[in-house]
SEROKE-525621 format. One record per residue: x, y, z of N, C-alpha, C, O in turn; residue number from 1. Coordinates in steps of 0.02 Angstrom, whole numbers, plus 50000, padded with zeros to 5 digits. Layout:
% SEROKE-525621
X,Y,Z,X,Y,Z,X,Y,Z,X,Y,Z,NUM
...
% end
This chain:
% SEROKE-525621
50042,49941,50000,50000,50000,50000,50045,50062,50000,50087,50069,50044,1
50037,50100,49960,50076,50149,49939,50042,50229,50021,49986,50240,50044,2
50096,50253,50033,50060,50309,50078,50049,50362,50055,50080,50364,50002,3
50019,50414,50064,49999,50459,50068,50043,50525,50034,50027,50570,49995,4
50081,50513,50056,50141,50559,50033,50178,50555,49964,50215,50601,49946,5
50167,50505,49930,50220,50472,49893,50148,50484,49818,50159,50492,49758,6
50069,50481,49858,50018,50493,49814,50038,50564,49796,50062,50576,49740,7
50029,50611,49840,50021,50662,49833,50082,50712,49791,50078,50763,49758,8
50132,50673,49809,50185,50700,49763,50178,50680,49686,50188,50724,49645,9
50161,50618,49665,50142,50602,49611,50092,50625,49585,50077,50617,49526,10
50051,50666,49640,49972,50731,49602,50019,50779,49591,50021,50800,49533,11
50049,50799,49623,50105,50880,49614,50142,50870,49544,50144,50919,49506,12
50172,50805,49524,50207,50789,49463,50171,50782,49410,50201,50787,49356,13
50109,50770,49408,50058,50773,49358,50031,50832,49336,50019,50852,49279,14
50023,50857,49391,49995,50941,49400,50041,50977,49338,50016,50996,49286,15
50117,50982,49355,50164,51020,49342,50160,50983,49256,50169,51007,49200,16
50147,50933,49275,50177,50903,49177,50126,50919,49135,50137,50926,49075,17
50034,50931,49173,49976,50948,49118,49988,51015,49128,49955,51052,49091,18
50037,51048,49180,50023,51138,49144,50082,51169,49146,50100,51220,49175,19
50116,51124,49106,50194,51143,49101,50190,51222,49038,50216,51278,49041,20
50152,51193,48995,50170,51257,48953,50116,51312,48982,50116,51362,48945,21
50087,51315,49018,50014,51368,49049,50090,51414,49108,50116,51470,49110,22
50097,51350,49147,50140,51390,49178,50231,51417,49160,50266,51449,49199,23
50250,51394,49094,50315,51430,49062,50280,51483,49052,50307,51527,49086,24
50226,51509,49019,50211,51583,48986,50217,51606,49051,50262,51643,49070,25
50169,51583,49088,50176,51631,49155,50206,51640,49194,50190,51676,49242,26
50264,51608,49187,50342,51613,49237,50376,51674,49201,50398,51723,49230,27
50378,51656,49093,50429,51705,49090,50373,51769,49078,50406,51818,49094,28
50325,51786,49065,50297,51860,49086,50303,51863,49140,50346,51907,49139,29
50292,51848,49218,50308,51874,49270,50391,51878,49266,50406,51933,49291,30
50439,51849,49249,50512,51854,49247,50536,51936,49203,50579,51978,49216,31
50489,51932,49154,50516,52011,49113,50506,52079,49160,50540,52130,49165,32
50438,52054,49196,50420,52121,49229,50435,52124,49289,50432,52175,49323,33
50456,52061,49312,50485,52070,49416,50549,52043,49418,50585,52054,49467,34
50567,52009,49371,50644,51984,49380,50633,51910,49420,50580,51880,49428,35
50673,51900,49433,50703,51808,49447,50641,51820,49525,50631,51862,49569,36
50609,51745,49500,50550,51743,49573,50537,51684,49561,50567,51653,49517,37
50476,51651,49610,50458,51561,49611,50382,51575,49600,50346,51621,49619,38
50368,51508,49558,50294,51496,49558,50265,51472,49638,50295,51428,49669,39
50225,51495,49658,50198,51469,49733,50129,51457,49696,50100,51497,49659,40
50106,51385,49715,50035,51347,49714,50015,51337,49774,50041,51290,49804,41
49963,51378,49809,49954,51336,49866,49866,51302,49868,49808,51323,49862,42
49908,51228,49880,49846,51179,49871,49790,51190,49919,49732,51175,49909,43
49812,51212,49962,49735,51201,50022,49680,51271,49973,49625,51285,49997,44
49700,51302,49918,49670,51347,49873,49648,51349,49818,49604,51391,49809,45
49666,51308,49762,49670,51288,49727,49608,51227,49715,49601,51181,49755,46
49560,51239,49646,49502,51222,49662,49481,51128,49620,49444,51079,49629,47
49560,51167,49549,49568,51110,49490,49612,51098,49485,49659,51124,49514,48
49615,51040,49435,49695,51023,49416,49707,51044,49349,49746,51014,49312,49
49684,51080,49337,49686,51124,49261,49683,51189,49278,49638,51207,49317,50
49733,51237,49250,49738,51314,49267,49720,51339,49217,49733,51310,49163,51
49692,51385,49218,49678,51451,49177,49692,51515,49201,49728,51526,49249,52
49657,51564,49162,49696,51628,49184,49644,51657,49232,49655,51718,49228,53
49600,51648,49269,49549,51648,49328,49584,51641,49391,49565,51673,49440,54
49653,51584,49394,49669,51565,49457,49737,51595,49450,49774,51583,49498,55
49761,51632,49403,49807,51682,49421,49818,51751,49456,49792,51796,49423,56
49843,51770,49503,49857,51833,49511,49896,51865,49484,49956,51855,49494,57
49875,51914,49442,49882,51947,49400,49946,51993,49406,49925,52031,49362,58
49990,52013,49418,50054,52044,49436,50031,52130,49410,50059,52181,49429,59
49984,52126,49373,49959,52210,49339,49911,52201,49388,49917,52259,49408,60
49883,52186,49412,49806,52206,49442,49817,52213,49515,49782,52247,49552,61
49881,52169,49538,49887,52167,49617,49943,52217,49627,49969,52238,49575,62
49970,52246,49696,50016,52303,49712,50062,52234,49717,50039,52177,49721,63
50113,52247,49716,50186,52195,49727,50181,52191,49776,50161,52133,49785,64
50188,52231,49849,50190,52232,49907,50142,52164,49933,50156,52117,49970,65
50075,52182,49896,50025,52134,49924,50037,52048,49883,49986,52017,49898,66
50062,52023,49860,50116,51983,49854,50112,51934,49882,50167,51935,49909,67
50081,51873,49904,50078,51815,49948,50049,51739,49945,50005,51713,49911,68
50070,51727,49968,50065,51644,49960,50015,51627,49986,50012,51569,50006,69
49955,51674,49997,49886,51653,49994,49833,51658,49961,49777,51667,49984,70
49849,51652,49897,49823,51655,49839,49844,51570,49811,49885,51529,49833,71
49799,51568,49758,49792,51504,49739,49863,51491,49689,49906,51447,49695,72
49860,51532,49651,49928,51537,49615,49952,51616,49625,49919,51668,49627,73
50040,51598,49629,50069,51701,49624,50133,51681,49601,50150,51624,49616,74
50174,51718,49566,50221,51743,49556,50249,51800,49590,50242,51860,49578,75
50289,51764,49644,50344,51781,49694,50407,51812,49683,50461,51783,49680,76
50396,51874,49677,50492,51902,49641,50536,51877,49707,50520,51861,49764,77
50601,51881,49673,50650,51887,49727,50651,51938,49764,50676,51915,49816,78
50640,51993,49774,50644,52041,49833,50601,52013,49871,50627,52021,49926,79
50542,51978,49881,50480,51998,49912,50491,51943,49987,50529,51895,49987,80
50458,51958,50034,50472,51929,50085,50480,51858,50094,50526,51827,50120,81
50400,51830,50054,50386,51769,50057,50436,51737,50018,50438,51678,50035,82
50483,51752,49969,50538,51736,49947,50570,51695,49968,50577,51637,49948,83
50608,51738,50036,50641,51745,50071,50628,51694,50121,50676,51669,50148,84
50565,51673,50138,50549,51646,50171,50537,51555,50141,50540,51506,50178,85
50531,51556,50110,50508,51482,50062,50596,51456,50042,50616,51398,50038,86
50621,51495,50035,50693,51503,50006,50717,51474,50055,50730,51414,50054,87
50729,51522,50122,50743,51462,50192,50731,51412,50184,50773,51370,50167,88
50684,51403,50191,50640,51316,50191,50659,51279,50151,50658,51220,50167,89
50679,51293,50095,50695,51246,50036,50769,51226,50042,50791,51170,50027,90
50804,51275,50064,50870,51259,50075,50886,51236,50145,50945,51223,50158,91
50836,51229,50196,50878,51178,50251,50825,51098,50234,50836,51050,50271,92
50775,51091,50185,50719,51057,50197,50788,51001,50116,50812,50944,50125,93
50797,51034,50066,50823,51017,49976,50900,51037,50008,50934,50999,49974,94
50935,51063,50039,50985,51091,50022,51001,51122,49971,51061,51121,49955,95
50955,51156,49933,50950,51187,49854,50944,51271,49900,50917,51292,49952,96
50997,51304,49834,50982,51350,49866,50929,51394,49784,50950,51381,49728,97
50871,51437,49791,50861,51448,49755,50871,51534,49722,50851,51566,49674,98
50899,51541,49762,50924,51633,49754,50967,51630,49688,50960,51674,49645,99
51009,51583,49680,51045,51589,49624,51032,51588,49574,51014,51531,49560,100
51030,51633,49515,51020,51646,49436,51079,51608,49389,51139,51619,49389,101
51045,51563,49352,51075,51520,49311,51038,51582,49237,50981,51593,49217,102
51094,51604,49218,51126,51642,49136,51083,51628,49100,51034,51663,49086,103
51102,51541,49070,51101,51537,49014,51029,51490,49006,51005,51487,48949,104
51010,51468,49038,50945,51435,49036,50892,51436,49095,50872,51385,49124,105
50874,51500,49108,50813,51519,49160,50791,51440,49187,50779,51393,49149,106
50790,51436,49250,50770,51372,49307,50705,51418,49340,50717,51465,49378,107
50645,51401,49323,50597,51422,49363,50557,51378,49420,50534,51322,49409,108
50553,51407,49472,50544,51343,49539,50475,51348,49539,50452,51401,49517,109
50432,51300,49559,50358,51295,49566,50358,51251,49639,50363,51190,49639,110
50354,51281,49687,50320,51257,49735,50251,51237,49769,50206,51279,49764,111
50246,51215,49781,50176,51170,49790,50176,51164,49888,50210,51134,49929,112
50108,51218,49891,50111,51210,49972,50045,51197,50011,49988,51222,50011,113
50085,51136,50052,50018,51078,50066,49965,51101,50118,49906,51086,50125,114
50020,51155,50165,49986,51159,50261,49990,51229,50257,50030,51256,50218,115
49949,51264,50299,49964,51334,50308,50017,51372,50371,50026,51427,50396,116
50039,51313,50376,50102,51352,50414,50173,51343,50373,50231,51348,50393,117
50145,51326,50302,50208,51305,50236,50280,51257,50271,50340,51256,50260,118
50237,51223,50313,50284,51153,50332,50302,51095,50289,50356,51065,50290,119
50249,51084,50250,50241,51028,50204,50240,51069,50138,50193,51108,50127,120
50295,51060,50090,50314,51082,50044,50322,51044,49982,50339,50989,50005,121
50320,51037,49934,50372,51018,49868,50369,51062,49823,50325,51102,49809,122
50454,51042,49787,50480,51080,49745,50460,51058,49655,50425,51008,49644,123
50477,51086,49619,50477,51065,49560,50519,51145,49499,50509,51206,49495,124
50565,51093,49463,50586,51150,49407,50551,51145,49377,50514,51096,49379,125
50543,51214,49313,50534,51208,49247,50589,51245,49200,50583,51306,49205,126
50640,51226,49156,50674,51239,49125,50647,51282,49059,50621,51247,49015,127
50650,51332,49051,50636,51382,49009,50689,51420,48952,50702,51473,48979,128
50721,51418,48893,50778,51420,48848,50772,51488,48838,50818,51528,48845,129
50690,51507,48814,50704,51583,48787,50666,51610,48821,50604,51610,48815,130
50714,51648,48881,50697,51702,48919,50738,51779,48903,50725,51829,48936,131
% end
């Protein structure tokens, strides 16, 4: 019997592979206009397993400041707190650190967050050529 965890990561890997190209457009338009940031999904929000542009926050419509990982989907610049904060986590949780800008082939992170105290986490790239 397979647990719980091992399901749910295999929903997160499915997720990411049916909206791989939904979410490249929307990594590199948020990347032109905020610079190097992470996709944040947070599941306890999130209604489908198919995105459209309904469950985006809009980066024109919202103030940057207001910015947070309580929204169903956001694009997280690097300045912004929650950044900063998920970034921790990922690097004592992955030992990955994700602050670092790779040149020549944009690495965009999609995190997937399970609990609302962002204890229960996973990561996922998406490799993007023309940014």
């Amino acid at each position: 019997m397979a647990n719980s965890f091992s399901i749910y990561k295999s929903n997160n890997k499915k997720f990411v592979i049916n909206n791989q190209l939904f979410l490249k457009k929307y990594a590199v338009k948020n990347y032109e206009l905020l610079g190097q940031g992470i996709i944040v999904i947070n599941l306890l929000l999130l209604k489908t397993d198919i995105l459209d542009e309904l469950d985006l926050a809009n980066d024109l419509y919202y103030k940057e400041q207001d910015t947070s990982v309580y929204r169903p989907i956001v694009y997280i610049p690097k300045h912004n707190f929650w950044f900063k904060m998920i970034g921790l986590k990922i690097k004592k949780k992955y030992q990955l650190d994700i602050q670092t800008e790779d040149k020549d082939n944009q690495t965009f992170f999609v995190v997937f967050i399970k609990d609302a105290s962002i204890e229960h986490f996973s990561v996922y790239s998406l490799k993007v050529s023309t940014v």
